[in-house]
C-alpha positions in Angstrom: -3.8 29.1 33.2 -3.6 27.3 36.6 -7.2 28.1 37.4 -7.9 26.2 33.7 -5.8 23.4 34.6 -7.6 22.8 38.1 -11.1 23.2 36.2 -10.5 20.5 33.7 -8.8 18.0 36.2 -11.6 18.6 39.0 -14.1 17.9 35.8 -12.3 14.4 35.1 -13.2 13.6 38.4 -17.0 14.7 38.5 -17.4 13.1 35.3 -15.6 9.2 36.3 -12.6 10.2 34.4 -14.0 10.0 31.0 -12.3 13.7 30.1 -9.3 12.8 31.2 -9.3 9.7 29.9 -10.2 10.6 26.1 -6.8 10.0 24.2 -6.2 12.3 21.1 -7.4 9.2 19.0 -10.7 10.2 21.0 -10.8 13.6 19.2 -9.6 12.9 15.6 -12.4 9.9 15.3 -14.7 12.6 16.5 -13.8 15.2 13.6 -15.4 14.4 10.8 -12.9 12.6 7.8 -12.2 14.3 4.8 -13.3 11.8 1.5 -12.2 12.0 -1.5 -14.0 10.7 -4.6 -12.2 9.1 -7.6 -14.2 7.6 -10.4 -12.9 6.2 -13.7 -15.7 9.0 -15.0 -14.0 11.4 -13.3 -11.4 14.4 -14.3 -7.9 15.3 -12.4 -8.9 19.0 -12.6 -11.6 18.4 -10.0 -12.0 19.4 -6.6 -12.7 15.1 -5.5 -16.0 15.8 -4.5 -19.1 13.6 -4.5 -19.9 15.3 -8.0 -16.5 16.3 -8.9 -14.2 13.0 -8.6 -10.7 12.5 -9.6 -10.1 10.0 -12.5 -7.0 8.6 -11.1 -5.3 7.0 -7.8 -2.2 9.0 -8.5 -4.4 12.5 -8.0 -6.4 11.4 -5.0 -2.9 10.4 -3.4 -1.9 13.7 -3.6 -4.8 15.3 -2.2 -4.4 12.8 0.8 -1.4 14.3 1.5 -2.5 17.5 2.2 -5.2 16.3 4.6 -3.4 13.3 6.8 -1.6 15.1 9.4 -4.9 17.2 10.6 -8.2 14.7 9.6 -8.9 10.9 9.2 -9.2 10.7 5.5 -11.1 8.4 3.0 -10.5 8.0 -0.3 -13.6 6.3 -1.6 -13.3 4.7 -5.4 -16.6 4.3 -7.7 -17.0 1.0 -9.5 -15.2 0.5 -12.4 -11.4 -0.4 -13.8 -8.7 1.9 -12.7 -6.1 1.1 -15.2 -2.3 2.1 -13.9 0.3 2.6 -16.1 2.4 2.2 -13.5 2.2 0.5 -9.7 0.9 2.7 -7.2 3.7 3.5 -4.2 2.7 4.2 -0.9 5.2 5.8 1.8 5.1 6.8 4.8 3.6 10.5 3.6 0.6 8.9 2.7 -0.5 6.8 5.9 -1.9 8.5 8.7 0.1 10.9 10.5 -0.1 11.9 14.2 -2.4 9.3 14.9 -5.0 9.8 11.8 -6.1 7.1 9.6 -6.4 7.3 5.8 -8.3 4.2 3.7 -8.8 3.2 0.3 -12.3 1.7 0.2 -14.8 0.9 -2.7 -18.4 1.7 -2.8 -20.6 0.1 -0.7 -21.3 -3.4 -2.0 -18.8 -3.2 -5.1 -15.2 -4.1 -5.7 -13.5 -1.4 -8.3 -10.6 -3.2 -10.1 -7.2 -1.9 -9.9 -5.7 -3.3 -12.5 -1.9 -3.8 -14.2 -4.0 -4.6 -17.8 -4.3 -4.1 -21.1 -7.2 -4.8 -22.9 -6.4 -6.9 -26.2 -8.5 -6.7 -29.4 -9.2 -6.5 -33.3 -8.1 -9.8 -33.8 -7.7 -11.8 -37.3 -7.9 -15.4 -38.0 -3.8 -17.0 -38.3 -4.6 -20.3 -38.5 -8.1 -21.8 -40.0 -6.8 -25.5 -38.7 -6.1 -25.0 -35.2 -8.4 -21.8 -35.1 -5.8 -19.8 -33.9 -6.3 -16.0 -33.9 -3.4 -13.2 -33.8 -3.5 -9.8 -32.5 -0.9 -7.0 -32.1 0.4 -5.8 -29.1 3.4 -3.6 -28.0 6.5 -4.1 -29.3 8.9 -5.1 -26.3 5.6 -6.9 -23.6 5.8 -9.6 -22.4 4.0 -11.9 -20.2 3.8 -15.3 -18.7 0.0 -14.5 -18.0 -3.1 -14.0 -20.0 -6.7 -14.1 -18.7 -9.4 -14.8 -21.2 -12.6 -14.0 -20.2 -12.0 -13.7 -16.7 -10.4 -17.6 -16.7 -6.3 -18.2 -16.6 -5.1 -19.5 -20.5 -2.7 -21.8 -20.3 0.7 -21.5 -22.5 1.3 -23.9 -25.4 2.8 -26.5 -23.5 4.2 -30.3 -24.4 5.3 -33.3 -22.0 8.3 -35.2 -22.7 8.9 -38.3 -21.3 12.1 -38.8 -18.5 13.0 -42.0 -20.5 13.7 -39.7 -23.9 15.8 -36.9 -22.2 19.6 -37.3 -20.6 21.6 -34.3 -19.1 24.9 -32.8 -18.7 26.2 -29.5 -17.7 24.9 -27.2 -20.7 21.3 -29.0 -21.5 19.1 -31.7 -22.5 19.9 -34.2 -25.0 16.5 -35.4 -26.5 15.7 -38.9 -28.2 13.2 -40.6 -29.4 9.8 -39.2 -29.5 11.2 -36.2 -27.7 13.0 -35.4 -30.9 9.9 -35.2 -32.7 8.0 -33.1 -30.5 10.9 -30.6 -31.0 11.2 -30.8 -34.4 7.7 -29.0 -34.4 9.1 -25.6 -33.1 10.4 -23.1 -35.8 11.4 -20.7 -33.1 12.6 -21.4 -30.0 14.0 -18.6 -28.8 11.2 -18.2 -25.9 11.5 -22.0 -25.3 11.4 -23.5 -21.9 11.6 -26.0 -19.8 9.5 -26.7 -16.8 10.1 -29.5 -14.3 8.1 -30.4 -11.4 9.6 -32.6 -8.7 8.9 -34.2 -5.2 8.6 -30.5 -4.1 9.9 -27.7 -6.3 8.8 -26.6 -9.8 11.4 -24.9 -12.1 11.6 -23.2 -14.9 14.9 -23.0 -17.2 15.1 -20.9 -20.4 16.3 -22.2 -23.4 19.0 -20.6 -24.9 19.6 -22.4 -28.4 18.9 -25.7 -30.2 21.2 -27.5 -31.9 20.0 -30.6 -33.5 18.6 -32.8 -31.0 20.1 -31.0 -28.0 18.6 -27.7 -25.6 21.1 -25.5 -24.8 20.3 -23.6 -21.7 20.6 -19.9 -20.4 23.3 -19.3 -17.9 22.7 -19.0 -14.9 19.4 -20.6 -14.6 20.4 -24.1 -15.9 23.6 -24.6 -13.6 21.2 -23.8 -10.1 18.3 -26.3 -11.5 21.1 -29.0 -11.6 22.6 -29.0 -8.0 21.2 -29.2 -4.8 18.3 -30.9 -3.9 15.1 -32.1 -5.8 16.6 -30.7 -9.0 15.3 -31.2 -12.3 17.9 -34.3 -13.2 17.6 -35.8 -10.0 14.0 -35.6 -8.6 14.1 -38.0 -5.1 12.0 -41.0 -6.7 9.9 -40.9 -9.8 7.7 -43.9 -11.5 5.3 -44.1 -14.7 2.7 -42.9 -12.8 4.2 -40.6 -10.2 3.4 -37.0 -11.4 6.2 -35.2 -9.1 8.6 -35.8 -12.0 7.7 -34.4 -14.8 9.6 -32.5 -17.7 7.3 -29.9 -20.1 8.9 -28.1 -23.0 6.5 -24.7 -23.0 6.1 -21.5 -24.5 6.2 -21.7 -28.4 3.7 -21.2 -31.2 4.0 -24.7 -31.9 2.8 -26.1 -28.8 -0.8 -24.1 -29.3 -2.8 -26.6 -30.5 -6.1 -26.3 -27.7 -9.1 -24.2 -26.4 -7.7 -21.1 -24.5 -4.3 -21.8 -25.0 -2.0 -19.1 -26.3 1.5 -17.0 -27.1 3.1 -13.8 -26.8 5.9 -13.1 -29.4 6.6 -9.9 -27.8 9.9 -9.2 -30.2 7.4 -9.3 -33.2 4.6 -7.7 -30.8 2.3 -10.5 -31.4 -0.7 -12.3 -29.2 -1.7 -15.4 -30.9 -4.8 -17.6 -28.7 -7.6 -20.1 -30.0 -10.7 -18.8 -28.5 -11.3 -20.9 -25.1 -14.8 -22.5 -26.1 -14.3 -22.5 -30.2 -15.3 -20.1 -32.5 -13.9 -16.6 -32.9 -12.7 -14.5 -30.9 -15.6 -11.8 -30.9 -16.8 -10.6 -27.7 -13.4 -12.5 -25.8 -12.3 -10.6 -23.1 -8.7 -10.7 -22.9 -6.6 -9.2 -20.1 -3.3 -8.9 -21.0 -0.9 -7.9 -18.3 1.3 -4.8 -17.9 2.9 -4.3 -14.8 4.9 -6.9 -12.9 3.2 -5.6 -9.3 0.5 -3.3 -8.5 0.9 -1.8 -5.1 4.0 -1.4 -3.0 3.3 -0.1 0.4 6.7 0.8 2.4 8.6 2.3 4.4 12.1 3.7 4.9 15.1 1.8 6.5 14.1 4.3 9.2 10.3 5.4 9.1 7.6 3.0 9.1 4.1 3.9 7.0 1.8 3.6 9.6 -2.7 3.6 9.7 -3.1 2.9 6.2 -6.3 0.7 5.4 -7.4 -1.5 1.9 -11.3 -2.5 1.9 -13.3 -3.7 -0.4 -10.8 -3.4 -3.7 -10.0 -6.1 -6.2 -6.5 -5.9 -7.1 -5.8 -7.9 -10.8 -3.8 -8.4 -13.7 -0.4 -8.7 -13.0 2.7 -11.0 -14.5 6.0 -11.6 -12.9 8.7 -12.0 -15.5 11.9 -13.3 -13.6 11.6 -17.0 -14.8 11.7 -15.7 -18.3 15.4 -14.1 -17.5 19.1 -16.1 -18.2 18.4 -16.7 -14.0 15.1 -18.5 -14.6 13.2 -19.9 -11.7 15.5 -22.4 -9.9 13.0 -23.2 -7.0 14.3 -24.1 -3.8 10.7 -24.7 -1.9 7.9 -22.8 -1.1 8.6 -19.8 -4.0 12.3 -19.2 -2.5 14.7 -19.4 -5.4 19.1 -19.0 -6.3 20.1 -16.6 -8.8 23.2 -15.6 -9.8 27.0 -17.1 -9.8 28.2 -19.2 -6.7 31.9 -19.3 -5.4 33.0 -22.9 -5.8 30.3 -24.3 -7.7 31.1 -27.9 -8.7 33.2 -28.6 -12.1 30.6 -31.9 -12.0 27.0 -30.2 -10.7 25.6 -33.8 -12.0 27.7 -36.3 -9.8 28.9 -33.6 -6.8 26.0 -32.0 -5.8 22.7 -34.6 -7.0 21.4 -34.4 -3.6 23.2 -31.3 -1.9 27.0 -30.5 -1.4 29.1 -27.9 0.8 28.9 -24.9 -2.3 25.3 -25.3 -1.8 25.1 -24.6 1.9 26.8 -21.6 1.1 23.7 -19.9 -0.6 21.2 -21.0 2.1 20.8 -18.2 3.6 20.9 -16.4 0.2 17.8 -17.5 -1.7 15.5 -14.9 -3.1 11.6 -14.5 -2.5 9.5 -13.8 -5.3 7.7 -10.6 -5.0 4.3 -9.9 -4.5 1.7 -8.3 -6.8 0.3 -5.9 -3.1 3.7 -6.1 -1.3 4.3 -4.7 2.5 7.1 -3.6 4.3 8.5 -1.1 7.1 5.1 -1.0 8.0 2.6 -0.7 10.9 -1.4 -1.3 11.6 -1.4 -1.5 7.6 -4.9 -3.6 6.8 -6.8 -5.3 4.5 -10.6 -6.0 4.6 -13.2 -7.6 2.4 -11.0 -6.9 -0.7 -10.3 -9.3 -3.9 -6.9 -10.2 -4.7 -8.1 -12.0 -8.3 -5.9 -12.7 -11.4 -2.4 -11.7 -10.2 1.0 -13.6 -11.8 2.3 -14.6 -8.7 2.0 -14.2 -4.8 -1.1 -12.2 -4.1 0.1 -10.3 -0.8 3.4 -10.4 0.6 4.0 -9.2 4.1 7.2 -7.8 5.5 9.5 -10.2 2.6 13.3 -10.1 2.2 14.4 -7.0 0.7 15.1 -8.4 -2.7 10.9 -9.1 -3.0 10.1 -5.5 -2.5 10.1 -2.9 -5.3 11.1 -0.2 -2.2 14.0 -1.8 -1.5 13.4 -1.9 2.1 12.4 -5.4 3.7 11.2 -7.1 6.7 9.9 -4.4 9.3 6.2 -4.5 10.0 4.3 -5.2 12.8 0.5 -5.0 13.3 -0.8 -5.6 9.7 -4.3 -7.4 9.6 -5.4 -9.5 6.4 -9.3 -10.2 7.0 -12.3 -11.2 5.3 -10.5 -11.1 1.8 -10.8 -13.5 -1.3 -7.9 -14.8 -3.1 -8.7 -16.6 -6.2 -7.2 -17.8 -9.5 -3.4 -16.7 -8.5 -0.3 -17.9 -10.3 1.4 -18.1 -7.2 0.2 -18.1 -3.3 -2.4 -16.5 -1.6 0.0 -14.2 1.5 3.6 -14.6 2.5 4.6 -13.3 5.3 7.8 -12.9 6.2 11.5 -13.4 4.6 14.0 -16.4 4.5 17.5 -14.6 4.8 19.6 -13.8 7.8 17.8 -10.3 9.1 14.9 -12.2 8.7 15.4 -14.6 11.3 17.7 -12.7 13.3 17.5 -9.1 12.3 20.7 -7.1 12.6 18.9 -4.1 14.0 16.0 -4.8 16.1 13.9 -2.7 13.6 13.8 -4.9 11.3 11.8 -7.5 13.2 8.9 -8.8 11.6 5.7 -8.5 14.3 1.6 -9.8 15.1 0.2 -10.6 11.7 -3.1 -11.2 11.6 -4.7 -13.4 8.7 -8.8 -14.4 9.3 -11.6 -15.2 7.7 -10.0 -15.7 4.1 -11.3 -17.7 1.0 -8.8 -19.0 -0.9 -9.2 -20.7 -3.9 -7.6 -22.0 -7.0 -3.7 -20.9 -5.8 -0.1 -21.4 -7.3 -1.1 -22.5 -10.8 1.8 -21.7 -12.5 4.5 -21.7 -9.4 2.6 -25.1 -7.8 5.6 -25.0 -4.9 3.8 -21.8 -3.8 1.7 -22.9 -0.1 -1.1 -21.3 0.2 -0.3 -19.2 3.4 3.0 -19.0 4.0 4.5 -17.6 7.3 8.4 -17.8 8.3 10.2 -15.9 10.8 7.0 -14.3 12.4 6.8 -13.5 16.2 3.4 -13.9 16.7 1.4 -14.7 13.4 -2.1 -15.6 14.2 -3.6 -17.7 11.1 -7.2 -18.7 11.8 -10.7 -19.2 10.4 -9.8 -19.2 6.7 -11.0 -21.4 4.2 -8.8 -23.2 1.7 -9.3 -25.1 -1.1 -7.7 -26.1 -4.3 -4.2 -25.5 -4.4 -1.5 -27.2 -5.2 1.1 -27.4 -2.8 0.6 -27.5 1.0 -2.6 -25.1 2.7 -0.6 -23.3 5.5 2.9 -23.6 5.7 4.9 -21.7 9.0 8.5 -21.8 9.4 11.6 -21.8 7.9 15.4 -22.6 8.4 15.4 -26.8 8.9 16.7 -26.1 12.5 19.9 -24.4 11.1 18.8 -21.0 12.3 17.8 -22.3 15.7 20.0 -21.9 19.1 22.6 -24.6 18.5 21.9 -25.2 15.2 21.1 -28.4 13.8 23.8 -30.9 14.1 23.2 -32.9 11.3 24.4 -29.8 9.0 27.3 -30.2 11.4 28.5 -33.8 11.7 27.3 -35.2 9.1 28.2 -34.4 5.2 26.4 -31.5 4.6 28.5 -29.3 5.9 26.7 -26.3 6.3 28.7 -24.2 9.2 32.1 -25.0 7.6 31.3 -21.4 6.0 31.6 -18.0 8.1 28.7 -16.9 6.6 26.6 -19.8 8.2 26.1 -19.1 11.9 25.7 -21.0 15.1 23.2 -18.9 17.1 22.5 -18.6 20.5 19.5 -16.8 20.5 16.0 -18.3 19.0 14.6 -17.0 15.6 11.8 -15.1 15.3 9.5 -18.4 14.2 7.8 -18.1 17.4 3.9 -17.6 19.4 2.1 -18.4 15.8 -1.7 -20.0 16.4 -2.9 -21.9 13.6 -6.3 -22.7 14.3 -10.0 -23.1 13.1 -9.1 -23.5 9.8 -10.7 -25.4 7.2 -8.1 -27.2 4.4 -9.8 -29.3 2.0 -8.8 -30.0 -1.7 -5.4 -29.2 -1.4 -1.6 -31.1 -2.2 -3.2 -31.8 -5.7 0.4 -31.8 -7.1 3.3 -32.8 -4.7 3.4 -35.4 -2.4 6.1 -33.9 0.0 4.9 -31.5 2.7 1.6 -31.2 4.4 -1.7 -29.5 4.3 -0.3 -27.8 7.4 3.2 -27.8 7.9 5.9 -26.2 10.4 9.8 -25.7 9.2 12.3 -25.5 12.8 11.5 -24.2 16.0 8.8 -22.6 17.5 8.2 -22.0 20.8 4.6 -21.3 22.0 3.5 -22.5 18.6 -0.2 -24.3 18.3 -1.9 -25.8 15.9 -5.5 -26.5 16.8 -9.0 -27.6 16.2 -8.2 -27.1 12.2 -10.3 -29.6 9.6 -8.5 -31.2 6.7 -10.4 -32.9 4.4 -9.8 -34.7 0.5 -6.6 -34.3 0.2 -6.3 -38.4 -1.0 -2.9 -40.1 -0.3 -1.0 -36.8 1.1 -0.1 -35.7 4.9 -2.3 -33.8 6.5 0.0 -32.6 9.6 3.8 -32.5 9.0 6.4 -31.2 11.7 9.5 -31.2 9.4 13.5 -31.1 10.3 14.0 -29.2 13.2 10.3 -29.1 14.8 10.4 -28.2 18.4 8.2 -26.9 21.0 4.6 -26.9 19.1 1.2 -28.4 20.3 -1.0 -30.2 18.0 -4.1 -30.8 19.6 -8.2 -31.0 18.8 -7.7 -31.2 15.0 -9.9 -33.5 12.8 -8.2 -35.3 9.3 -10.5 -36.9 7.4 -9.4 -39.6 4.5 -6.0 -38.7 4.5 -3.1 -41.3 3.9 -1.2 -40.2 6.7 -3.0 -38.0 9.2 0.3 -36.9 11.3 4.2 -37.0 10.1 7.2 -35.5 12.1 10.7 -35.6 11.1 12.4 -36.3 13.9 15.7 -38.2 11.4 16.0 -40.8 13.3 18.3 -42.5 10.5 21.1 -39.7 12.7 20.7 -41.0 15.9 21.5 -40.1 18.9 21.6 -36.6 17.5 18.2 -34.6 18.1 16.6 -32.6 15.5 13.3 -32.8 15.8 11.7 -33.3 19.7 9.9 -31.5 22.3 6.3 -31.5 20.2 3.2 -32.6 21.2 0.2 -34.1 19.7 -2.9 -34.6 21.9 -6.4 -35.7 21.6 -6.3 -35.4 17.7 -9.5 -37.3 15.3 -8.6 -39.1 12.2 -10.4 -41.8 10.3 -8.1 -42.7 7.8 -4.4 -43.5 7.7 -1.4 -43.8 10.1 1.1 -41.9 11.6 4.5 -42.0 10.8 8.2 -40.7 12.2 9.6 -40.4 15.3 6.3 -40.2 17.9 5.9 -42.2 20.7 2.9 -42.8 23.4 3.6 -40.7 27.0 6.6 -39.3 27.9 9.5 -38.7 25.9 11.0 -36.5 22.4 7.8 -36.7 20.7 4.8 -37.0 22.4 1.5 -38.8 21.1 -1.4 -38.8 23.6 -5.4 -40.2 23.4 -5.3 -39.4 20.0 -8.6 -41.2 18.2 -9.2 -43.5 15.3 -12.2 -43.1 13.7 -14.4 -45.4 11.7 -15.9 -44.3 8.9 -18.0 -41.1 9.3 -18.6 -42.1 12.9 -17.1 -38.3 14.4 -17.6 -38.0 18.0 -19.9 -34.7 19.0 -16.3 -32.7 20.2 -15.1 -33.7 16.6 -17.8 -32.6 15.1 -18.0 -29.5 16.8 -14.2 -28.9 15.6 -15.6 -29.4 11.6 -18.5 -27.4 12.2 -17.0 -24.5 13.9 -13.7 -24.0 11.2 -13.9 -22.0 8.3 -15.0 -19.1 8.4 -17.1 -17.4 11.3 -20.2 -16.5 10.4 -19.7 -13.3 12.2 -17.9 -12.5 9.0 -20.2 -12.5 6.6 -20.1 -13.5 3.1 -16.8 -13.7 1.9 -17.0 -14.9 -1.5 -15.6 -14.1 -4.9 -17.4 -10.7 -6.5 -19.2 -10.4 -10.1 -17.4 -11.3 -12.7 -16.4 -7.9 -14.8 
């Protein structure tokens, strides 16, 4: 044995090290992987060859197993739909072990849909008038989703005007031509309301009608009444200011237009007038199953680990929570209150319009919704060149609170990677990462901390159509989140939002929340930390943002929540986003660099919050914005030129199109790289 040993060290040396130097990583990429074949052609009882594939996920998962611990394995899918009756669940079994990989990949050049769908059809004519057609469907589903060939319907849906409704405690009181509208539902027992504010968008079920008045389900009506931006109170609203709007939705009687539709799921009904007249022969409709297609997780003490997702579209999902007694009372940014509070007001409507001490209570308590792929306990989990198309809410969420995880486990992963993807035609947002509650931004047990995410070279289009407070991108308490090169277009709410907390969470805390009336840390619950948040070292950079903040004027195209130190934002382009903010450093802002970006045609290119309507007290300081391009608009908040809280320095106004070469180099250069190569939204199937 010594003579061995002396051998192999003495040929390290002849050889410049390489022998020694080959890790066990080395080895296992040398050894061939073991791939297994799945096709929807396929049969269980086969061996997952090449010309004996597996028909379903579930079976190839097994066979992984039995292949992880000794071989990189790939489980390659053949085009077609892979239907689940069930979401797939990924533990820590069925990553790579000892150092092997496995990954889930398509054929070369395809996308295979994994899909939470059924397929709807046989349809008869209901009603010649409106051409309305009915089909059955399972007793007991429902959805707030349906896809019609390949395109989102939209639910019967009717506004009523602010000036026709009044409030108290249990509902609405309708007049006027409100009253009418109403009368023209026969059942209302799926009713709802949506409202859309300055910055949230809720939904609150109807429990009964009597007469001319909504009565609402419990809980969800008492937390869309208190706090902030609630549907009573919206900040400001005017005739033609859309951020206060009021829809009643979701009955038969509100179908009256081209690919609307609705689900009676009691009476196992699907009534839709075809989207471009006619009948419904040869419509596709995708009617979802599942509330969530994939959860990948760990336990509370083993991470899954070297588990990879490329070239997959993952579709058809519908996430049902705002259709419970909790509803969908929106806080910001698809953080939401369920459930009872201790000490909720006897008079919501005049003690808590715009916040109150029972409020601060639940801060640190709001909910996440979950993702249709969701992540947790995890580490070097990735995603390449895959299609995230058709989902009922978030697309991808990354290491979210607990409570947005089917695993139960939250938080926890480090080293997941979300490149080249597509994300298109999404109820909700494209990726969250992160959660919002305490372990989130200072986790209890260092294992929970949420690590180096990685999101590049993403299309996203056509986001948060049915939950418009959804961002885009949304990254809290991250340490190191590195969002670059993506392309963004045509969402609602903000592009890229980072950060969370409104300096409450920071070291000190914010002192507004303490001397002033909102009274935040008069609770235990609510503490004063010493130590910084995670919300820290996140690059957002080379980005292009264009076509976003259709809805809501609050926010910005980019936009940071609190602290960050080490934070950048840089040489990003924002383009047609009309009278909106382009950059926004809100309450509690401190330590980031905003530098080298260009704005075009923006009303306000640059906003901090620095609440100067509380000073002396500082919130919001120590940022930096520096040799910025804009051609349109001001600045506005707390900045001032040189030294001091909030630095502004050789920042350039811009006339016209008339972009300096460096500014141009900035527009030319975001997006994403060509290096990538096309990253674009796959057949239509």
């Amino acid at each position: 044995m010594k003579r061995i040993f002396i051998y192999t060290l003495m040929s390290c040396f002849i050889s410049g090290g390489a022998a020694f130097a080959q890790q066990p990583w080395d080895l296992q990429e040398a050894k061939p992987p073991v791939v297994i074949r799945v096709s929807p052609d396929g049969n269980d009882a086969n061996s997952g060859a090449l010309d004996a594939p597996f028909a379903s996920l579930v079976r190839a998962q097994q066979e992984v197993r039995r292949h992880n611990r000794t071989h990189n394995v790939v489980v390659e899918l053949a085009d077609g739909v892979y239907q689940l009756d069930e979401p797939l669940q990924f533990r820590p079994q069925d990553g790579g072990q000892d150092g092997y990989t496995v990954t889930w990949r398509g054929q070369e050049g395809i996308n295979p849909v994994i899909s939470g769908a059924m397929s709807v059809s046989e349809w008869s004519l209901y009603d010649e008038a409106l051409n309305i057609y009915v089909a059955d469907t399972p007793k007991g589903l429902n959805s707030r989703q349906l896809w019609i060939n390949n395109q989102m319907g939209q639910r019967g849906s009717v506004q009523i005007e602010r000036e026709n409704v009044s409030f108290d405690e249990s509902g609405l009181i309708l007049s006027g031509e409100a009253t009418d509208i109403l009368k023209r539902v026969e059942d209302a027992k799926y009713l709802e309301i949506n409202g859309i504010q300055l910055f949230t968008n809720r939904v609150s079920p109807v429990a009964d009608v009597e007469g001319n008045r909504l009565v609402m389900q419990q809980p969800a009506w008492k937390n869309n009444i208190w706090g902030y931006d609630t549907i009573p109170y919206p900040p400001y609203f005017d005739e033609n200011n859309i951020n206060a709007s009021i829809f009643l939705t979701n009955a038969l009687a509100f179908v009256d237009d081209p690919g609307e539709w609705f689900i009676d799921p009691e009476a196992g009904k699907l009534y839709v007038i075809p989207p471009n007249g006619g009948s419904m022969d040869n419509v596709q409709v995708d009617l979802p199953e599942l509330s969530y297609l994939v959860s990948i997780s760990g336990s509370e003490t083993t991470l899954i680990r070297d588990l990879s997702f490329e070239g997959l579209r993952f579709s058809y999902t519908s996430w049902l929570q705002p259709s419970s007694p909790d509803g969908y009372a929106n806080q910001q940014s698809g953080a939401f209150i369920t459930g009872e509070t201790d000490g909720y007001p006897d008079e919501p409507l005049k003690e808590c319009s715009w916040g109150c001490p029972a409020f601060e209570t639940r801060r640190n308590e709001w909910s996440q919704i979950p993702s249709a792929v969701q992540v947790s306990a995890a580490e070097r989990v990735s995603f390449d060149r895959n299609i995230f198309a058709h989902l009922g809410q978030v697309a991808l969420g990354v290491g979210n609170d607990a409570n947005a995880h089917a695993s139960g486990v939250g938080l926890s992963t480090r080293g997941v990677s979300v490149t080249r993807n597509v994300f298109y035609d999404l109820s909700g947002g494209a990726i969250f990462a992160g959660g919002i509650q305490r372990d989130a931004h200072h986790p209890s047990d260092p294992y929970m901390a949420n690590r180096d995410v990685l999101i590049q070279n993403n299309r996203i289009q056509k986001v948060s159509q049915d939950y418009q407070d959804n961002s885009a991108i949304l990254s809290t308490y991250f340490d190191s989140a590195i969002i670059i090169h993506n392309d963004i277009s045509d969402a609602m709410y903000d592009a890229i939002d980072i950060g969370w907390g409104w300096g409450i969470n920071d070291v000190g805390g914010n002192p507004i929340y303490r001397m002033k009336a909102r009274s935040h840390y008069d609770h235990l619950e609510n503490l004063i930390y010493d130590t910084p948040t995670l919300h820290r070292n996140v690059t957002v950079a080379y980005n292009r943002i264009h076509g976003v903040k259709k809805f809501f004027h609050d926010g910005g195209a980019i936009y940071n929540l609190s602290g960050s130190e080490g934070t950048r934002i840089f040489e990003n382009y924002i383009s047609n986003i009309g009278d909106r903010i382009a950059i926004y450093l809100d309450e509690g802002s401190k330590g980031i660099t905003v530098r080298n970006n260009v704005v075009e045609d923006a009303s306000v290119w640059l906003n901090v919050n620095a609440v100067r309507s509380a000073a002396p007290l500082r919130v919001t300081y120590d940022n930096v914005a520096i040799n910025n391009w804009f051609n349109k608009g001001e600045d506005n908040g707390g900045w001032v030129v040189g030294a001091g809280d909030n630095q502004m320095i050789d920042n350039h106004s811009v006339r016209g199109d008339r972009w300096p070469k460096d500014a141009v180099r900035v527009m030319e250069a975001a997006g994403i790289e060509a290096s990538a190569g096309p990253v674009e939204y796959g057949e239509v199937r």
